[in-house]
PyMOL CGO cylinders between C-alpha atoms (Angstrom):
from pymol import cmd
from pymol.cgo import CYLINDER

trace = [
    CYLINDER, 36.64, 18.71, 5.13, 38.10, 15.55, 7.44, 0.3, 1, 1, 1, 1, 1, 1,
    CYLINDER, 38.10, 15.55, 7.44, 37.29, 12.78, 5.94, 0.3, 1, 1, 1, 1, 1, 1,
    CYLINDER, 37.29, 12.78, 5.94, 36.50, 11.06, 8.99, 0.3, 1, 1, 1, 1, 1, 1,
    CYLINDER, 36.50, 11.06, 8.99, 34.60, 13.51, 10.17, 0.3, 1, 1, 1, 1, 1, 1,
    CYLINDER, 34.60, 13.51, 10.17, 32.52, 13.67, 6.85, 0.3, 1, 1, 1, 1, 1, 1,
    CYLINDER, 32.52, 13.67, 6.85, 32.05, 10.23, 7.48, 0.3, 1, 1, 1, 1, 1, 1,
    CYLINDER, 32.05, 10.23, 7.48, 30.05, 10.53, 11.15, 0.3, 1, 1, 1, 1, 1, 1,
    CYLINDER, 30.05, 10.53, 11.15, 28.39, 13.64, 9.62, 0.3, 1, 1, 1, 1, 1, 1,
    CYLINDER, 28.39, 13.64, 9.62, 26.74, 10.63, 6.93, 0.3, 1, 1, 1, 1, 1, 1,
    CYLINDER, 26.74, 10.63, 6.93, 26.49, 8.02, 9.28, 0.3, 1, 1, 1, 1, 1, 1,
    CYLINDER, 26.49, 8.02, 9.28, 24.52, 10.06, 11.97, 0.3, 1, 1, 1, 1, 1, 1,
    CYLINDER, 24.52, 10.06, 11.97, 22.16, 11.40, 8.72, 0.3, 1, 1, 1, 1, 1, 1,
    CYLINDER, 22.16, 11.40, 8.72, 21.77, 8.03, 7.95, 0.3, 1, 1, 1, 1, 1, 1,
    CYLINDER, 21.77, 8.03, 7.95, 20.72, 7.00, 11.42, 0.3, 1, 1, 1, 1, 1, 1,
    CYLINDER, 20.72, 7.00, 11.42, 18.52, 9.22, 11.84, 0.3, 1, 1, 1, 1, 1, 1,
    CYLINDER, 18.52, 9.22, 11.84, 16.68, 7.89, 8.35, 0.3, 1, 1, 1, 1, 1, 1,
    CYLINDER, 16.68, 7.89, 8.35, 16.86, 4.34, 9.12, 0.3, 1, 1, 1, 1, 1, 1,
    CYLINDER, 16.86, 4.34, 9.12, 14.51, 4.64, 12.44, 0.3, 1, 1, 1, 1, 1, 1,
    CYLINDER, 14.51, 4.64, 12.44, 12.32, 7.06, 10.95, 0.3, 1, 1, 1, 1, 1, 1,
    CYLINDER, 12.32, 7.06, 10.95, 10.71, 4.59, 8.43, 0.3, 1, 1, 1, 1, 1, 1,
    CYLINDER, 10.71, 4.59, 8.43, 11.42, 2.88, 5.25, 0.3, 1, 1, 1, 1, 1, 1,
    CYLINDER, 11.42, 2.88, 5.25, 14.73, 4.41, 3.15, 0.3, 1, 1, 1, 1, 1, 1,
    CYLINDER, 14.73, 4.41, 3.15, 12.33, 3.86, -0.21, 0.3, 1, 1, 1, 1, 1, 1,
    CYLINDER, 12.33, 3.86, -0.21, 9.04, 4.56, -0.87, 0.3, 1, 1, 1, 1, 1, 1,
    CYLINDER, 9.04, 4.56, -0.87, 7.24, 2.01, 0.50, 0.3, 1, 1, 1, 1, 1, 1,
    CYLINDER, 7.24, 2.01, 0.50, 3.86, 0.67, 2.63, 0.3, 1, 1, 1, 1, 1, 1,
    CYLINDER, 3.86, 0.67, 2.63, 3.68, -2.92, 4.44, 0.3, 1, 1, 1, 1, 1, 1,
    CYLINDER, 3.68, -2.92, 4.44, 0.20, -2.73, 6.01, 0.3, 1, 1, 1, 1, 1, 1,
    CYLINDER, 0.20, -2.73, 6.01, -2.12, -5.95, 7.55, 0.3, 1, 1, 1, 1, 1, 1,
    CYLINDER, -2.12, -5.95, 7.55, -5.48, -6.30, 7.83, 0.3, 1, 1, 1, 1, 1, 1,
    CYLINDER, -5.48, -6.30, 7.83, -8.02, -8.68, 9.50, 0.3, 1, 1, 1, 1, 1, 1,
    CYLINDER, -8.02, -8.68, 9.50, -10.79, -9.89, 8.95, 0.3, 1, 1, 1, 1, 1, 1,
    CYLINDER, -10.79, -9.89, 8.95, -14.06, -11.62, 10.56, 0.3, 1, 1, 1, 1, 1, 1,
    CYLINDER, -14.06, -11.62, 10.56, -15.02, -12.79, 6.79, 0.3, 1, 1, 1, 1, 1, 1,
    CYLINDER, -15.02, -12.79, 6.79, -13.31, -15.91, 4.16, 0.3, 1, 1, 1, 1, 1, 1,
    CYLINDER, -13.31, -15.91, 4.16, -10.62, -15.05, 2.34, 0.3, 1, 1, 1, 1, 1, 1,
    CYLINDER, -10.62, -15.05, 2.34, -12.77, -15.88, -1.05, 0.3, 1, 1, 1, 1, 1, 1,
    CYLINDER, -12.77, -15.88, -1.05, -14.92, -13.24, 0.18, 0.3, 1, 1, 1, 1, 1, 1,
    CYLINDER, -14.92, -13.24, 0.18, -11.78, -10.57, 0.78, 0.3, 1, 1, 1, 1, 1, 1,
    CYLINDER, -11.78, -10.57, 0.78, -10.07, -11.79, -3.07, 0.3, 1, 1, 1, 1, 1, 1,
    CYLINDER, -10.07, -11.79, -3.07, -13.21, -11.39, -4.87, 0.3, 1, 1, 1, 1, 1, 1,
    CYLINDER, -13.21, -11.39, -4.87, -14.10, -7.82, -3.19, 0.3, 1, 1, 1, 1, 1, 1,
    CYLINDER, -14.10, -7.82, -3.19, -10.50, -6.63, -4.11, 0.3, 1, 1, 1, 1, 1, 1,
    CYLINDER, -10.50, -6.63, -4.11, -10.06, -8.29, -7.30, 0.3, 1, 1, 1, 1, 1, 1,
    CYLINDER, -10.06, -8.29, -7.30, -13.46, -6.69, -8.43, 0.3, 1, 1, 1, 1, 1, 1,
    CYLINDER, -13.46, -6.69, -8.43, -12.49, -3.25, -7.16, 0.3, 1, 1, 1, 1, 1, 1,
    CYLINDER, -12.49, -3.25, -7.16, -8.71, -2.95, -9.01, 0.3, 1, 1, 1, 1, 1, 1,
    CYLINDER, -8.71, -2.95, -9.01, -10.65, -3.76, -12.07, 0.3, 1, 1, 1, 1, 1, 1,
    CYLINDER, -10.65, -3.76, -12.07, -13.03, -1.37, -11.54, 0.3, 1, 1, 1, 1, 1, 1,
    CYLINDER, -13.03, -1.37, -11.54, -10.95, 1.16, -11.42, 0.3, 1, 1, 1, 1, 1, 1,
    CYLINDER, -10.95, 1.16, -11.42, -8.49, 0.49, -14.07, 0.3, 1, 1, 1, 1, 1, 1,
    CYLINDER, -8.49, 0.49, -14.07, -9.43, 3.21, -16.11, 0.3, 1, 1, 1, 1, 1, 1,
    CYLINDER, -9.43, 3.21, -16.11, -9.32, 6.85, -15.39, 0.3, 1, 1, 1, 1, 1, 1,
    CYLINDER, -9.32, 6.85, -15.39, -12.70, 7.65, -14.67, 0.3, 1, 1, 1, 1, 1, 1,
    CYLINDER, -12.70, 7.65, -14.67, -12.44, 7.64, -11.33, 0.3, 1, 1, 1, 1, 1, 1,
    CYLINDER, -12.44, 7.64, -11.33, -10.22, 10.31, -11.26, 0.3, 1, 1, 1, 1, 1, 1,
    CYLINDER, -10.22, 10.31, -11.26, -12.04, 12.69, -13.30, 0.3, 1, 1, 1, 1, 1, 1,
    CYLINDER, -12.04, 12.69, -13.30, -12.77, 14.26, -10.15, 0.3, 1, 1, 1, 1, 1, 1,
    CYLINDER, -12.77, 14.26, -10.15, -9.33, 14.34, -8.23, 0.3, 1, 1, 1, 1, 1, 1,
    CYLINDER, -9.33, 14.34, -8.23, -7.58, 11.60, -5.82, 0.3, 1, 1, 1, 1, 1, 1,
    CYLINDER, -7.58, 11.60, -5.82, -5.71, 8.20, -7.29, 0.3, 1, 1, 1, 1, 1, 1,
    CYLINDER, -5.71, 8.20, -7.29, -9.03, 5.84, -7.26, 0.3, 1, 1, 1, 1, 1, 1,
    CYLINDER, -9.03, 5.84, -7.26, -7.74, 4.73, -10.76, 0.3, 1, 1, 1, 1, 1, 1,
    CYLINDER, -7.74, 4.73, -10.76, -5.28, 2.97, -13.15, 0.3, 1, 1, 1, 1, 1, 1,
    CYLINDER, -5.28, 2.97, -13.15, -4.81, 0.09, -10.94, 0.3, 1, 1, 1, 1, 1, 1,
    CYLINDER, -4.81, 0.09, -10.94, -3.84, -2.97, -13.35, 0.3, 1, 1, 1, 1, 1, 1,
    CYLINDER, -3.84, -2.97, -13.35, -4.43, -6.28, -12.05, 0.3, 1, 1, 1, 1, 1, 1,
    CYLINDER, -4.43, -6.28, -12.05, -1.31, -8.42, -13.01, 0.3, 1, 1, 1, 1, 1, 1,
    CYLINDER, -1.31, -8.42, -13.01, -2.06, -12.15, -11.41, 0.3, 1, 1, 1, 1, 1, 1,
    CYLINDER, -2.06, -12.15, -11.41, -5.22, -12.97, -8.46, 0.3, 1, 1, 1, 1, 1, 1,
    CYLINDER, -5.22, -12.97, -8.46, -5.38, -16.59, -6.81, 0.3, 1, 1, 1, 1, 1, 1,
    CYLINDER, -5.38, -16.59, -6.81, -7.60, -16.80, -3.66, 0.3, 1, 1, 1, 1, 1, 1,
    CYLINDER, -7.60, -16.80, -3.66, -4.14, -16.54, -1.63, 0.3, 1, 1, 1, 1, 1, 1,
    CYLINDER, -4.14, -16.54, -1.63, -2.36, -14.02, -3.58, 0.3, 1, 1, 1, 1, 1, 1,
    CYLINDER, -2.36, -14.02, -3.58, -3.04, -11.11, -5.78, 0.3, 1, 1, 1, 1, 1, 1,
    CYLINDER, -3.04, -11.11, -5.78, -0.72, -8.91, -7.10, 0.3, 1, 1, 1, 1, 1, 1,
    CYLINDER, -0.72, -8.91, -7.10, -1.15, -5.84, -8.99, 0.3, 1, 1, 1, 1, 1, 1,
    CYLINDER, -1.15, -5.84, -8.99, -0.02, -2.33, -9.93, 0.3, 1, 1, 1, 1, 1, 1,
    CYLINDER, -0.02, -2.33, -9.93, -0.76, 1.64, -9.70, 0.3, 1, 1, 1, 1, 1, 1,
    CYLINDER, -0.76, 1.64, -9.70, -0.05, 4.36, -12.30, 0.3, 1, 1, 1, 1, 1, 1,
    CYLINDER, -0.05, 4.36, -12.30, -0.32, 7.61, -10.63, 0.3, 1, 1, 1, 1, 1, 1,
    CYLINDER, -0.32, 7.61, -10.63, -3.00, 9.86, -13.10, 0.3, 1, 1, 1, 1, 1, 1,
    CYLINDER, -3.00, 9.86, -13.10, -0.85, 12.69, -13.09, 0.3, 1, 1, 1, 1, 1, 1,
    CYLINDER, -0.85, 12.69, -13.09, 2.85, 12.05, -12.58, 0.3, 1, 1, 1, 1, 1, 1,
    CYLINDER, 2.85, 12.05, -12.58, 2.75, 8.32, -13.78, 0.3, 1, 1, 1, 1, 1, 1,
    CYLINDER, 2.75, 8.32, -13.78, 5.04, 7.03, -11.41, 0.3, 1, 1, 1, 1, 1, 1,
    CYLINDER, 5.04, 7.03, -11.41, 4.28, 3.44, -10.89, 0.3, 1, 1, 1, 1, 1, 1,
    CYLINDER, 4.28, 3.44, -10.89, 3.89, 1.02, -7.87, 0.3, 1, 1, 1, 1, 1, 1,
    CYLINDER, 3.89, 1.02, -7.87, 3.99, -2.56, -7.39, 0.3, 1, 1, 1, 1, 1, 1,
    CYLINDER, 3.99, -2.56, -7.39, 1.30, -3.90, -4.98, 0.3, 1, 1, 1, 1, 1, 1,
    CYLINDER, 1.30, -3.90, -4.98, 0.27, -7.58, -3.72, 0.3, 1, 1, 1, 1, 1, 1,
    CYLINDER, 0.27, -7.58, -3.72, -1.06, -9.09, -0.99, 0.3, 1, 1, 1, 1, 1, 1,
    CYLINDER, -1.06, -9.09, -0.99, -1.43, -12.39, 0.52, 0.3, 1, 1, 1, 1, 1, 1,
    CYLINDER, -1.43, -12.39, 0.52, -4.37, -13.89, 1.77, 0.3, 1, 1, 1, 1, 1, 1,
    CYLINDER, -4.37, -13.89, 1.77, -4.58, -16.62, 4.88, 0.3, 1, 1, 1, 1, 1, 1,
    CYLINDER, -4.58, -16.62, 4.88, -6.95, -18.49, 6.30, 0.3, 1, 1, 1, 1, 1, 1,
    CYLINDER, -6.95, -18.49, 6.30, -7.44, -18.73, 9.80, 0.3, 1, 1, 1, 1, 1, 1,
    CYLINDER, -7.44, -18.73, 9.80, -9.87, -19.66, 12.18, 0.3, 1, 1, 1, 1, 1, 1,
    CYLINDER, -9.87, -19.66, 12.18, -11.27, -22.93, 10.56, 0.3, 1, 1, 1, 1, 1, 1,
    CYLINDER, -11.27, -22.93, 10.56, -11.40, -20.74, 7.03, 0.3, 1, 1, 1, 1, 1, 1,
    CYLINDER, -11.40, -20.74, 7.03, -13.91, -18.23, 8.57, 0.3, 1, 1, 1, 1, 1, 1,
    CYLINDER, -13.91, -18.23, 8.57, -11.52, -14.98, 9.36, 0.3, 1, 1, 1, 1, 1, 1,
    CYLINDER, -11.52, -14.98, 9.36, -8.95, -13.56, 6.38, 0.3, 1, 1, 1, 1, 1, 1,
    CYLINDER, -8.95, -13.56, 6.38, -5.48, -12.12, 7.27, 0.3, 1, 1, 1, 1, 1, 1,
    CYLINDER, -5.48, -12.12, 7.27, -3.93, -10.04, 4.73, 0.3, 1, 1, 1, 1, 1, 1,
    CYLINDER, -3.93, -10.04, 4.73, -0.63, -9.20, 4.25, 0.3, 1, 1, 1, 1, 1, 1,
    CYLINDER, -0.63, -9.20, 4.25, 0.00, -6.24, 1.93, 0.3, 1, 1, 1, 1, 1, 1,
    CYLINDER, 0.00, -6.24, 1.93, 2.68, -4.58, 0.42, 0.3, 1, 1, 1, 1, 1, 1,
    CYLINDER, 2.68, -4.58, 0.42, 2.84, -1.42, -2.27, 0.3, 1, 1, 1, 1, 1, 1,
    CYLINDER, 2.84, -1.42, -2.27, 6.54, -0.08, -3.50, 0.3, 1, 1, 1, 1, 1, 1,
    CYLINDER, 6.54, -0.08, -3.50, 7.11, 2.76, -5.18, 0.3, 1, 1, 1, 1, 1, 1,
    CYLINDER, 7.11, 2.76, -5.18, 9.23, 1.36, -9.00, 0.3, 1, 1, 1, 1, 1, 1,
    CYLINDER, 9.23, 1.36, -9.00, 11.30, 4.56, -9.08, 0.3, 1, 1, 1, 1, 1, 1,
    CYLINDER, 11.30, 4.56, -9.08, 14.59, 3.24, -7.58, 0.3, 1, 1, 1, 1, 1, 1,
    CYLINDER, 14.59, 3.24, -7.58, 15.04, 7.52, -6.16, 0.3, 1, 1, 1, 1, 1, 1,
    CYLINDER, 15.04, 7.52, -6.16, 11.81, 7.21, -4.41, 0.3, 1, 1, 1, 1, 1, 1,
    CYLINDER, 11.81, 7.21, -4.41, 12.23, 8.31, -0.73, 0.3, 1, 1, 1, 1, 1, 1,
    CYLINDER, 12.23, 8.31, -0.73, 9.13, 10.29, 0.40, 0.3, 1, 1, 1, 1, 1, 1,
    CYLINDER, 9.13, 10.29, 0.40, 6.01, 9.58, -1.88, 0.3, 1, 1, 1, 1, 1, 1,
    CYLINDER, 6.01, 9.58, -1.88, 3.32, 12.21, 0.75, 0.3, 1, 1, 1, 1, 1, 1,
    CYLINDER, 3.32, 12.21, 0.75, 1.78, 8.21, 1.67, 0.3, 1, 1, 1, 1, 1, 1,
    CYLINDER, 1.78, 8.21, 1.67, 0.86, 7.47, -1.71, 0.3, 1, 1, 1, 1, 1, 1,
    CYLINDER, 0.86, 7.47, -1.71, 1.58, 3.80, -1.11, 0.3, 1, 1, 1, 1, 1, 1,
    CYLINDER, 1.58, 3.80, -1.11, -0.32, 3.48, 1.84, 0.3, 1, 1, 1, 1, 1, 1,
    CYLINDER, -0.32, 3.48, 1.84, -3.33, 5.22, -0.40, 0.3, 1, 1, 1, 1, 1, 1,
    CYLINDER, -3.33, 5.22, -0.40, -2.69, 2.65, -2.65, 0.3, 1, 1, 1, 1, 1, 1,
    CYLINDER, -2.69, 2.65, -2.65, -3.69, -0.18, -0.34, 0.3, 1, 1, 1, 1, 1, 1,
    CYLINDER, -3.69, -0.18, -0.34, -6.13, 1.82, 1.60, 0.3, 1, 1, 1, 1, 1, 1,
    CYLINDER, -6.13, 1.82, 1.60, -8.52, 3.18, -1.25, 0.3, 1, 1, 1, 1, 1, 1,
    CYLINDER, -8.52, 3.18, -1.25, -9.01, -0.28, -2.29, 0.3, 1, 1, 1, 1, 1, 1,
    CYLINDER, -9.01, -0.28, -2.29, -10.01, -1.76, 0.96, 0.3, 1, 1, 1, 1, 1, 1,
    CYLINDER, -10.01, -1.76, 0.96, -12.49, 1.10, 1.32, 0.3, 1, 1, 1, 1, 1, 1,
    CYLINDER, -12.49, 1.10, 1.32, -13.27, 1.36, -2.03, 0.3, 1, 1, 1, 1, 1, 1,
    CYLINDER, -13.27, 1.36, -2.03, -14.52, -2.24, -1.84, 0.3, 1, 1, 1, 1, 1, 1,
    CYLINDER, -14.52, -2.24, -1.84, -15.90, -1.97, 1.30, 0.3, 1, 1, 1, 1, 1, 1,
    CYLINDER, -15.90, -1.97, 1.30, -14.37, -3.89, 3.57, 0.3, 1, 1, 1, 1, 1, 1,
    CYLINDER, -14.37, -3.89, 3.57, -13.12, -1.44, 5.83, 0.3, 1, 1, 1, 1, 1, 1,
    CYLINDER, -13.12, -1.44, 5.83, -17.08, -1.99, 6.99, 0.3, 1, 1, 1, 1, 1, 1,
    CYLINDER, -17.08, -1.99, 6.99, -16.38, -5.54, 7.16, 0.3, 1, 1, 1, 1, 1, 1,
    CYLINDER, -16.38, -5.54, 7.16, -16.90, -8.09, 10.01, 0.3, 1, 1, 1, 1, 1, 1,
    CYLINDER, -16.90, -8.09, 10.01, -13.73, -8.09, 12.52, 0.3, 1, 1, 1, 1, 1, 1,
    CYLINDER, -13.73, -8.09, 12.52, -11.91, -5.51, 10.00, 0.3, 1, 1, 1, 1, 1, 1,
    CYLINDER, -11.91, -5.51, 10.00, -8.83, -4.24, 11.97, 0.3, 1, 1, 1, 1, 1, 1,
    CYLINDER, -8.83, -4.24, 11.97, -5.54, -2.76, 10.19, 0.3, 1, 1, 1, 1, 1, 1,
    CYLINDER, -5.54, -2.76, 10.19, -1.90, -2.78, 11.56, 0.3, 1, 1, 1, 1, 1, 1,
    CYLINDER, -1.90, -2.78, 11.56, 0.42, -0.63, 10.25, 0.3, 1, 1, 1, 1, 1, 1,
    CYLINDER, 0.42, -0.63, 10.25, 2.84, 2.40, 11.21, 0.3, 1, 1, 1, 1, 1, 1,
    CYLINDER, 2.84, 2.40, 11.21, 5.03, 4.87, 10.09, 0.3, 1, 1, 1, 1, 1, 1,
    CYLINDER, 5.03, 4.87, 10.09, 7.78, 2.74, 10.30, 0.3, 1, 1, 1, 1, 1, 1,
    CYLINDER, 7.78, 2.74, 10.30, 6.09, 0.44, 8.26, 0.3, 1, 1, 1, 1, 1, 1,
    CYLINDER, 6.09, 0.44, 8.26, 4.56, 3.06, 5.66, 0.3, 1, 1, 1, 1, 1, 1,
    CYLINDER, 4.56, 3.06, 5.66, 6.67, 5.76, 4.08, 0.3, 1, 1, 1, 1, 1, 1,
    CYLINDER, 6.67, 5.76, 4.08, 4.93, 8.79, 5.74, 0.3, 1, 1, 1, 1, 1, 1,
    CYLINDER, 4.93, 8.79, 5.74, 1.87, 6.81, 6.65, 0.3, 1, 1, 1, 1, 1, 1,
    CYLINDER, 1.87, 6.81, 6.65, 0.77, 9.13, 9.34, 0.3, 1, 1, 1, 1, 1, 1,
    CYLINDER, 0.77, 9.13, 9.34, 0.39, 12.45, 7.14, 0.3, 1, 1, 1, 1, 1, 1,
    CYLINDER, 0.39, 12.45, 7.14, -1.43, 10.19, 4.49, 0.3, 1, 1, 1, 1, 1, 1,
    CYLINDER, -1.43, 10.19, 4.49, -4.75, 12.08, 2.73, 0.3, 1, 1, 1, 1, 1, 1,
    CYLINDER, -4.75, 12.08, 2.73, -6.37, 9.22, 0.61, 0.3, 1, 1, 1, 1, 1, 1,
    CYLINDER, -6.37, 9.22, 0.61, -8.85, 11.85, -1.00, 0.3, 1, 1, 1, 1, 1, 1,
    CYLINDER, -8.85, 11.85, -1.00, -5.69, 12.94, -3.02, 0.3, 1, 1, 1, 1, 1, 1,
    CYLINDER, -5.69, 12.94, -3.02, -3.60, 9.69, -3.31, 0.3, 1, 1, 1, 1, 1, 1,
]
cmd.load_cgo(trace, "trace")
């Protein structure tokens, strides 16, 4: 084969990848909220040690293993063994006040560790997801979540009951 024209053949492939979302396995995702941020750290710190055992797998889904690594009020980071395949993920998010320390905006962020990691089925979305339901504050005041596809490898085909 040309070896230019191998090279358009892998730089049109790789177009086509860069605008569809993140080249790893990956989720950037923010949330607000109509609550303090103390409120938002304590709910999420409680709920990644709650589930950092298996039991809450025993049943199906990825509502487990999540080690917490550090937690301030503005920052928390912590990590995800998937129950069955073990592949691990790096999460964190930051917390910021705004609105005279009444409202919480959280920037969050889980990435797949295996460097190969290109489609993950939204698993790192799920990561971030399951534990602002599982704490509850998806039901919270002036809760509201940005995010996308291109933000959140595979984001939009994403089914939390099994990651």
């Amino acid at each position: 084969m040309n070896p230019w024209l191998f090279t358009i053949i892998l730089a049109a492939g790789t177009l086509e990848l860069c605008c569809a979302g993140p080249l790893h396995a990956q989720c950037k995702a923010e949330w607000y909220f109509g609550i303090p941020c103390q409120t938002v750290y304590e709910s999420l710190v409680s709920q990644i040690k709650k589930w950092r055992t298996m039991s809450g797998c025993t049943m199906g889904g990825q509502k487990c293993l999540y080690k917490l690594k550090s937690a301030s009020v503005h920052f928390i980071a912590a990590k995800h063994t998937a129950p069955f395949k073990r592949y691990e993920d790096d999460i964190n998010f930051r917390l910021v006040s705004y609105h005279f320390f009444t409202c919480c905006h959280v920037s969050a962020m889980s990435v797949s560790e295996s460097w190969y990691a290109i489609k993950d089925h939204g698993r790192n979305y799920c990561n971030l997801y399951n534990l602002m339901e599982g704490s509850g504050l998806t039901e919270a005041r002036g809760y509201k979540e940005v995010t996308s596809d291109f933000l959140c490898t595979q984001r939009s085909s994403a089914n939390c009951t099994i990651y």
